[in-house]
C-alpha positions in Angstrom: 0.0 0.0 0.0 1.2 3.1 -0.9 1.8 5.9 1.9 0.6 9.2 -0.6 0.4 12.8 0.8 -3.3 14.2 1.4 -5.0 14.5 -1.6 -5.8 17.5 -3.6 -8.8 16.9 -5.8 -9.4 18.8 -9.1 -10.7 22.1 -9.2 -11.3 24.3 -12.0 -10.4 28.3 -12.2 -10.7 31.2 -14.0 -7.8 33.2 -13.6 -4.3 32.0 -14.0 -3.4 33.4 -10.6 -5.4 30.9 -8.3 -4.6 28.2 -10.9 -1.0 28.4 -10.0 -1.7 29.0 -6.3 -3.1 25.2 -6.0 -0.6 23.5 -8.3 2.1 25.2 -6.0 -0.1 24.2 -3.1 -0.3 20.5 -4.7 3.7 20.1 -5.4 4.7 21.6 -2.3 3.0 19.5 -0.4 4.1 16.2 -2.7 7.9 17.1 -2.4 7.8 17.7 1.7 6.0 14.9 2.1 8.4 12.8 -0.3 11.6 14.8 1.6 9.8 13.7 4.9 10.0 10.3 4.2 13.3 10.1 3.0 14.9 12.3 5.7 13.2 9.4 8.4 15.0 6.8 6.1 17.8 7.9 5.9 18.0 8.2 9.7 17.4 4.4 9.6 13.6 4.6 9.9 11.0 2.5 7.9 8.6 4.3 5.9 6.2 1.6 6.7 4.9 1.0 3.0 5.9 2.6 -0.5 6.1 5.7 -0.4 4.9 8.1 -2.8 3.6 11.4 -4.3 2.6 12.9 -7.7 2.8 15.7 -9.6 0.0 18.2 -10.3 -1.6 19.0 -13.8 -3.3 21.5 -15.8 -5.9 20.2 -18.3 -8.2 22.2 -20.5 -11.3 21.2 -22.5 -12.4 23.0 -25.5 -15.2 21.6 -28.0 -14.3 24.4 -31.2 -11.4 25.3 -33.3 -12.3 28.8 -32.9 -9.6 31.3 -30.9 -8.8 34.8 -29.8 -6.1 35.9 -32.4 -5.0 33.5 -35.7 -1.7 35.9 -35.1 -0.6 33.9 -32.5 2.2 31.6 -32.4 1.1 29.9 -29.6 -1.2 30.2 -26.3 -3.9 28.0 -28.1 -4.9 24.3 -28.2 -5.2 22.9 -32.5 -8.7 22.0 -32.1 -11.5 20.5 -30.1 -10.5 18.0 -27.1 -9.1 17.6 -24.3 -5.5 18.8 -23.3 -3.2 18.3 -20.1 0.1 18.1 -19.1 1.8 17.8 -15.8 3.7 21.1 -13.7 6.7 20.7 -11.3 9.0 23.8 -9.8 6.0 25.7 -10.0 8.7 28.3 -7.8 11.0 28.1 -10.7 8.2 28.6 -13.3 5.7 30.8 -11.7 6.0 33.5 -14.6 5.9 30.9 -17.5 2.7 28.8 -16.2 1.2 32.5 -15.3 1.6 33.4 -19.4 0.4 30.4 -20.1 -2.8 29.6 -17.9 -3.5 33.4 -19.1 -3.1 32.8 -22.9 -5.3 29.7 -22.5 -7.9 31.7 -20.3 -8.1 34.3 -23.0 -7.9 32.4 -25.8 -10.4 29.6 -25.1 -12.5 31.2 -22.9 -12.8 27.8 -20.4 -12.0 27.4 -17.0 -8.5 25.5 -16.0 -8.7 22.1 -14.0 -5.8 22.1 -11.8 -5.0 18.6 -9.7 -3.1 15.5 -8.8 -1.9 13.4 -11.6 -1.4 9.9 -11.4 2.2 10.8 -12.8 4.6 10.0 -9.1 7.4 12.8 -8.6 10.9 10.4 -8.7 12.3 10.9 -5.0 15.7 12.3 -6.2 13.5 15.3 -8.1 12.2 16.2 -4.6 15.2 17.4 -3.2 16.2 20.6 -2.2 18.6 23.1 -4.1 21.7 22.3 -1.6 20.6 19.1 -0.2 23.1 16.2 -0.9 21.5 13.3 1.1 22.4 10.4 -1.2 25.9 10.7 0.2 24.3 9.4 3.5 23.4 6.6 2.3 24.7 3.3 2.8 25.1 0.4 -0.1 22.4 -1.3 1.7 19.6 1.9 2.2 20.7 2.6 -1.6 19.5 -0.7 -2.9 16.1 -0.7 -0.9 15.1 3.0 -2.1 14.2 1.0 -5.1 11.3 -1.3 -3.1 10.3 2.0 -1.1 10.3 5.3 -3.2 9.8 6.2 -7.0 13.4 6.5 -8.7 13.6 8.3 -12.3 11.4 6.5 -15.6 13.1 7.2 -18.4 9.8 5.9 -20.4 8.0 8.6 -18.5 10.9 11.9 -20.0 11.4 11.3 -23.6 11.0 13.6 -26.7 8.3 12.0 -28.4 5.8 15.3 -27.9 8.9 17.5 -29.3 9.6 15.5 -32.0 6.0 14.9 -32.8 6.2 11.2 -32.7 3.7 11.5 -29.7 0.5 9.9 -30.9 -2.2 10.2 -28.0 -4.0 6.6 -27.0 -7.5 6.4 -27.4 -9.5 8.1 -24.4 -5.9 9.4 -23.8 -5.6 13.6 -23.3 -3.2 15.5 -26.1 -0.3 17.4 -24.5 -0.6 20.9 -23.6 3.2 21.5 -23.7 6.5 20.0 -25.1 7.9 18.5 -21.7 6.2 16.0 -19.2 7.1 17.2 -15.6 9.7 13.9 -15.2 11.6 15.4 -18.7 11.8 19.1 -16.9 12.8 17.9 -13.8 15.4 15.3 -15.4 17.1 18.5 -17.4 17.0 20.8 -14.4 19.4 18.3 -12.5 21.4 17.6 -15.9 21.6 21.4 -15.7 23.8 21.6 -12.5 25.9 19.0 -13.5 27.3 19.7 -16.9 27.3 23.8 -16.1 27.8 24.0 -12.4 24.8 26.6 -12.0 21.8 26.2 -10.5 18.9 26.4 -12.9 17.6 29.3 -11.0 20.4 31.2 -12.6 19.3 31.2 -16.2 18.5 34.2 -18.7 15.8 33.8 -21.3 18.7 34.6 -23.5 21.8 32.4 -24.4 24.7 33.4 -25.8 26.4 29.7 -26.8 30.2 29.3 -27.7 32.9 27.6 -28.6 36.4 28.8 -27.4 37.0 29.7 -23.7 38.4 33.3 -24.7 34.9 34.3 -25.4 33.8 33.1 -22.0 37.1 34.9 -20.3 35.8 38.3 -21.7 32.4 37.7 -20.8 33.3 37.4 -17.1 35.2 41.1 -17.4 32.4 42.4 -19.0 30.1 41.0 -16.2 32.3 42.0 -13.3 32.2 45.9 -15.4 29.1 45.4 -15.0 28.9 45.3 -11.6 31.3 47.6 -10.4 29.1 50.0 -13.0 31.8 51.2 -15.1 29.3 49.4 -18.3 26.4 51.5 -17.5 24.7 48.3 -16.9 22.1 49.0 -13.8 19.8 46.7 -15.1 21.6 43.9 -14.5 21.1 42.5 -10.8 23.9 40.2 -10.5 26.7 38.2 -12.5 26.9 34.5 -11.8 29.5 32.4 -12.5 30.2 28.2 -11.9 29.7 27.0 -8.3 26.8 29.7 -7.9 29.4 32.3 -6.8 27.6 35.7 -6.9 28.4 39.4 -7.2 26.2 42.0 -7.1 26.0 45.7 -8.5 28.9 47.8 -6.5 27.0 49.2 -3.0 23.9 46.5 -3.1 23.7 44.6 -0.2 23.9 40.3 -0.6 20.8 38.6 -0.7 20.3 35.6 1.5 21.6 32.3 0.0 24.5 34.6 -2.0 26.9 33.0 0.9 25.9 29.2 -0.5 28.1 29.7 -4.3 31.7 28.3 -4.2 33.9 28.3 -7.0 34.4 24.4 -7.7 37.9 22.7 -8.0 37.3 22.2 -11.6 35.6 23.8 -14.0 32.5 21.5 -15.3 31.9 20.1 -18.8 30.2 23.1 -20.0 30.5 25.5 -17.3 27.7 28.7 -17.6 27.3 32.5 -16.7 24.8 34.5 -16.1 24.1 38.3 -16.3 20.9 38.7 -14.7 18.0 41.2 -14.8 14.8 41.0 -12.5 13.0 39.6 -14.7 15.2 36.8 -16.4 15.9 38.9 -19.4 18.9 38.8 -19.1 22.1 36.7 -20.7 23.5 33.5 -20.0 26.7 32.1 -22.1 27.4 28.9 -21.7 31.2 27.3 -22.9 30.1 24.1 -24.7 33.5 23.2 -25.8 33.6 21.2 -29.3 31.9 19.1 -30.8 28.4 18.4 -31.6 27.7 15.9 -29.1 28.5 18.6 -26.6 26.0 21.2 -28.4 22.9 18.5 -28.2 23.1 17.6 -24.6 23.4 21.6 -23.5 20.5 22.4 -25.5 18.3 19.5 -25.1 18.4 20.0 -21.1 18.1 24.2 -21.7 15.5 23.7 -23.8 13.0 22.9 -20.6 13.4 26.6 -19.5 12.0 28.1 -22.6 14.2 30.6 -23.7 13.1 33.3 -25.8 16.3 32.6 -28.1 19.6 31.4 -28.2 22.7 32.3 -30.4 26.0 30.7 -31.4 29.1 32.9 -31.3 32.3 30.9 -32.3 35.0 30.4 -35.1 34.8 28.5 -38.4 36.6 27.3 -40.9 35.8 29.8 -44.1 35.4 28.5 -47.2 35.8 30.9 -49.5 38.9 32.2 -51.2 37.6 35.9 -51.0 37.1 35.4 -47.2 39.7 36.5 -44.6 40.6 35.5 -41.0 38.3 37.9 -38.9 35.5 37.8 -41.2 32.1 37.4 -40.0 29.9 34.9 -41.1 25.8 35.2 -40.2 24.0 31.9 -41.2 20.7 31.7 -43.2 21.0 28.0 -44.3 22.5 24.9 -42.5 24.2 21.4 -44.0 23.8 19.3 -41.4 26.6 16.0 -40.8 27.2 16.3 -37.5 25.0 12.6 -37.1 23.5 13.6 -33.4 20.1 14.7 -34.7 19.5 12.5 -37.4 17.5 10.2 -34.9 15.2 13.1 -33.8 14.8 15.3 -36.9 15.5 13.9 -40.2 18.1 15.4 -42.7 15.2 16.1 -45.0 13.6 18.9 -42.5 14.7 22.5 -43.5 16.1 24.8 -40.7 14.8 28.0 -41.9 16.5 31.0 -41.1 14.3 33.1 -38.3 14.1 37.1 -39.9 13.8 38.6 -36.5 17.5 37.2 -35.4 19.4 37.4 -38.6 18.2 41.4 -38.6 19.4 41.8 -35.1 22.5 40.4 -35.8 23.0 42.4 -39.4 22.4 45.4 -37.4 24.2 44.9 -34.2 27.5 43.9 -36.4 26.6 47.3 -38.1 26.3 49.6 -34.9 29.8 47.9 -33.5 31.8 48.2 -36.1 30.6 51.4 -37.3 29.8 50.0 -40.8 26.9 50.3 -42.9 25.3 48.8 -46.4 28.4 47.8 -49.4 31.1 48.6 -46.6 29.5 46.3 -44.1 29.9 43.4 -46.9 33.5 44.1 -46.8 33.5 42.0 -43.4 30.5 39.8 -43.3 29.1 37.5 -45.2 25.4 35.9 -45.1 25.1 32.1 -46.3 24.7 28.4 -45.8 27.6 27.4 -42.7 28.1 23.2 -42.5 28.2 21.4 -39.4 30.7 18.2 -38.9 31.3 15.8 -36.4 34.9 15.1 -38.1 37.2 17.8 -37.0 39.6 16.6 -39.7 37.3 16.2 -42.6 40.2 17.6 -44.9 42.1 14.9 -44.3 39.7 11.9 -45.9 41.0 10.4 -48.7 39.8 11.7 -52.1 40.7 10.3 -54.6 38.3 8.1 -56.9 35.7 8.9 -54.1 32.1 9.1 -55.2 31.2 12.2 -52.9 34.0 13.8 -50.3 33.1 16.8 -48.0 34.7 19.2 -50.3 32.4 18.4 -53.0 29.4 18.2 -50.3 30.1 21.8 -48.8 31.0 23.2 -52.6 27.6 21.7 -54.2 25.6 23.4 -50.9 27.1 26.9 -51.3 28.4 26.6 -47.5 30.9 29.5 -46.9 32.3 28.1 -43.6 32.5 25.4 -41.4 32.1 24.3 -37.8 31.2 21.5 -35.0 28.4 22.9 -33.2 26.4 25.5 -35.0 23.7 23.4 -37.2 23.0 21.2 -34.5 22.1 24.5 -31.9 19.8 25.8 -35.2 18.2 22.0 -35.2 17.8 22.2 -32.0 16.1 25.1 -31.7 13.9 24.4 -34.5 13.3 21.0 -33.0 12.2 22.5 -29.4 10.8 25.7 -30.9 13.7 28.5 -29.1 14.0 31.0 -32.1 18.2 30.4 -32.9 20.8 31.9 -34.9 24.5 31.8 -35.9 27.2 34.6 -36.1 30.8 33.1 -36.5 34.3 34.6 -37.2 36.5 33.0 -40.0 39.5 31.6 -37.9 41.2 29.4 -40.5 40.9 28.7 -44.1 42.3 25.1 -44.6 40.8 25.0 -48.1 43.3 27.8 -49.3 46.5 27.6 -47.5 45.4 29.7 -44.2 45.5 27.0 -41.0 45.9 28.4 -37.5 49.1 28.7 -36.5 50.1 29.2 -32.1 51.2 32.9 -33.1 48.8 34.3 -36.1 45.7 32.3 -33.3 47.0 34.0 -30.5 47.0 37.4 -32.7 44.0 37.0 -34.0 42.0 35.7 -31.1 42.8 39.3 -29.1 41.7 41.2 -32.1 38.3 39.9 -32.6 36.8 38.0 -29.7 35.9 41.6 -27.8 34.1 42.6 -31.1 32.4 39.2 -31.8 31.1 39.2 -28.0 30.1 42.6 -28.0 28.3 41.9 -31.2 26.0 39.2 -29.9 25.6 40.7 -26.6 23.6 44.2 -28.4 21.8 41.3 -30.6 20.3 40.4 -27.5 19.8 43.5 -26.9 18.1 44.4 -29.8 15.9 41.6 -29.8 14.7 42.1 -25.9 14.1 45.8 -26.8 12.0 44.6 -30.3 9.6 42.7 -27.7 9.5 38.8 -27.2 5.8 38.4 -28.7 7.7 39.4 -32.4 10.5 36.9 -31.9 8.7 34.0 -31.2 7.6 32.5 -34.6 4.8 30.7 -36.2 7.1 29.1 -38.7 8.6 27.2 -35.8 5.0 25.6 -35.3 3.9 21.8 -36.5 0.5 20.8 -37.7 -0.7 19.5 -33.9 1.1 22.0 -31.8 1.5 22.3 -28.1 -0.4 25.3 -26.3 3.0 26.1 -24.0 5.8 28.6 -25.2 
């Protein structure tokens, strides 16, 4: 028999702010009772049964097609039925499920049914932020949390609603959003690990990159910040791995800015954060090389919902006429970096997204002072490739059928790097708007490899441009308004009603 929390039965509401007040009132009350019971066990106690505790849901019930606004890109259910999915952190989220319950109220004009699901919250997903209680465990108390508490169902977290594989059983409700509870909560802690940031942390903008000199002159530009020699009062604090944070020169520490200490090591892909009240601001994140790397960042920063997210690294350029320090903004994408291909065929297009590419055309423009033929002098706008072989150049050729030369000639590609198509696919693939701005670094194809002296040269020149480049981008695009980034063409057939 299973020892359950008291139960919370479903209610429907009107306005999006009571809605969220009982599906905090419902998780709250799952996780202490599911932290309650591990605590006692974990202090040699028996629970005295299973123990166990769910996660709430929203669900909404519609009977016609018709809707507030056609304009919308999303905020809507596709049709007539009935549509739920489950909520966790509502603390974390309280801003995104507000936007949403409102959208749904508006649009639909029908109440929201807020309850328990039958969906249990995995014990590790219960704990708190700084609590480490698996390392109190002994081999034997280990093995028996299996026979006492719900542990983490894969089958429950995958990306069959994202990748619209999802088909809904008969009698079975359609999703209301991209990510089951399980799948959020599964990132969230994937979050901490690979960046060494709590999820908390995160800007609805991402600045992704490749090369650790980018990230080194992002942490001056953040410490500027808060010393207020940027002019950058907007910002509220600068975060960096370990949860180590400063705040704007003569503000006073808030309480749990004592908990953050720089780790021993950097992690995999460590992240920083320049914050704003209201999450607007920018995170970067390192993600190192390689496309493997640039899948397992975004698929677990996907759950957040960012508003966008753009790659700023080097590339290989293509073209004679290219030279080192050239920049490269990306309207098409050839993808062979084999990480996706599972997910989202070769055959679907990325599209380019107009609202980034203009922000970037323009913020290249306003920081390097150059405008219309003279801008052309330095940046080109084309199709980049994507490979997981970092030494493509060095497959044989000859009396092959097709070689990646050929390939990347026949697709017009003008440069070349690791990571960029698969944060576009991505993106496309989870709905986050994207986009690419890269600096030629090399040009293997004509002569022009890196050398230790012309990199070091070359990497001092640009990266201070190249960062402040995407960081007005962001700019641009948080001052153009969120509701004319988010695009319709990033929208399937059956689509989700969440962001």
């Amino acid at each position: 028999m299973a020892l359950l929390p008291p139960f919370i039965a479903p209610a429907r509401f009107d306005t999006a702010e009571a809605a969220l007040a009982r599906a905090q009132e419902i998780y709250e009350r799952s996780v202490d009772h599911l932290r309650s019971a591990l605590q006692s066990f974990v202090n040699g106690a028996s629970p005295g049964g299973r123990v166990r505790a769910c996660y709430p849901f929203v669900r909404i019930h519609t009977d016609t097609v018709a809707r507030a606004d056609s304009r919308l890109s999303y905020g809507f259910v596709s049709g007539p039925g009935t549509y739920e999915t489950t909520l966790t952190r509502p603390d974390l989220f309280a801003s995104y499920y507000l936007e949403q319950f409102r959208l749904l109220l508006e649009n639909h004009s029908v109440s929201l049914e807020i309850g328990t699901s039958v969906q249990p919250i995995p014990v590790h997903f219960s704990f708190a932020e700084h609590d480490h209680i698996e390392g109190s465990l002994t081999l034997e108390q280990r093995l028996l949390m299996r026979d006492l508490f719900d542990l983490p169902d894969l089958g429950a977290m995958d990306d069959g609603i994202a990748n619209g594989t999802f088909v809904a059983a008969a009698g079975q409700s359609h999703p209301l959003s991209l990510f089951t509870a399980p799948r959020v909560d599964y990132s969230l802690h994937r979050l901490r690990h690979y960046t060494g940031t709590d999820p908390e942390h995160f800007q609805n903008f991402v600045l992704f990159t490749n090369y650790q000199f980018y990230i080194d002159e992002f942490v001056r530009l953040g410490h500027e910040a808060m010393a207020g020699d940027a002019g950058s009062a907007d910002y509220e604090a600068f975060v960096e791995p370990g949860n180590v944070i400063a705040r704007p020169s003569g503000t006073a520490p808030r309480p749990g800015d004592d908990l953050g200490a720089m780790p021993p090591r950097l992690p995999q892909m460590p992240a920083y954060h320049l914050k704003r009240a209201d999450g607007s601001g920018i995170t970067m994140v390192n993600i190192g090389v390689g496309p493997a790397n640039a899948k397992t960042i975004t698929d677990h920063i996907a759950v957040l919902r960012p508003h966008a997210w753009v790659m700023l690294g080097h590339c290989a350029g293509l073209r004679n006429t290219q030279q080192l320090g050239d920049y490269v903004l990306a309207h098409g994408y050839v993808r062979e970096d084999h990480v996706l291909d599972e997910d989202l065929p070769l055959w679907v297009p990325i599209p380019a997204l107009a609202e980034v590419q203009v922000a970037l055309e323009e913020a290249v423009a306003q920081v390097t002072q150059l405008k219309g033929y003279e801008l052309k002098r330095i940046m080109r706008t084309g199709t980049v490739a994507s490979t997981d072989n970092r030494n493509w150049e060095l497959l044989p050729s000859r009396d092959a059928i097709s070689t990646p030369e050929r390939r990347f000639s026949q697709s017009r590609a003008i440069a070349l790097d690791m990571e960029s198509a698969t944060i576009a696919a991505n993106g496309f693939r989870f709905r986050v708007p994207y986009g690419t701005l890269l600096c030629v670094s090399d040009k293997p194809l004509h002569g022009e490899i890196k050398l230790p002296g012309m990199a070091n040269h070359f990497y001092r020149e640009r990266v201070d441009q190249h960062l402040r480049i995407g960081i007005r981008a962001i700019e641009l695009l948080r001052e153009a308004g969120v509701d004319q980034l988010h695009s319709r063409k990033l929208r399937s057939f059956a689509e989700v009603a969440f962001q």
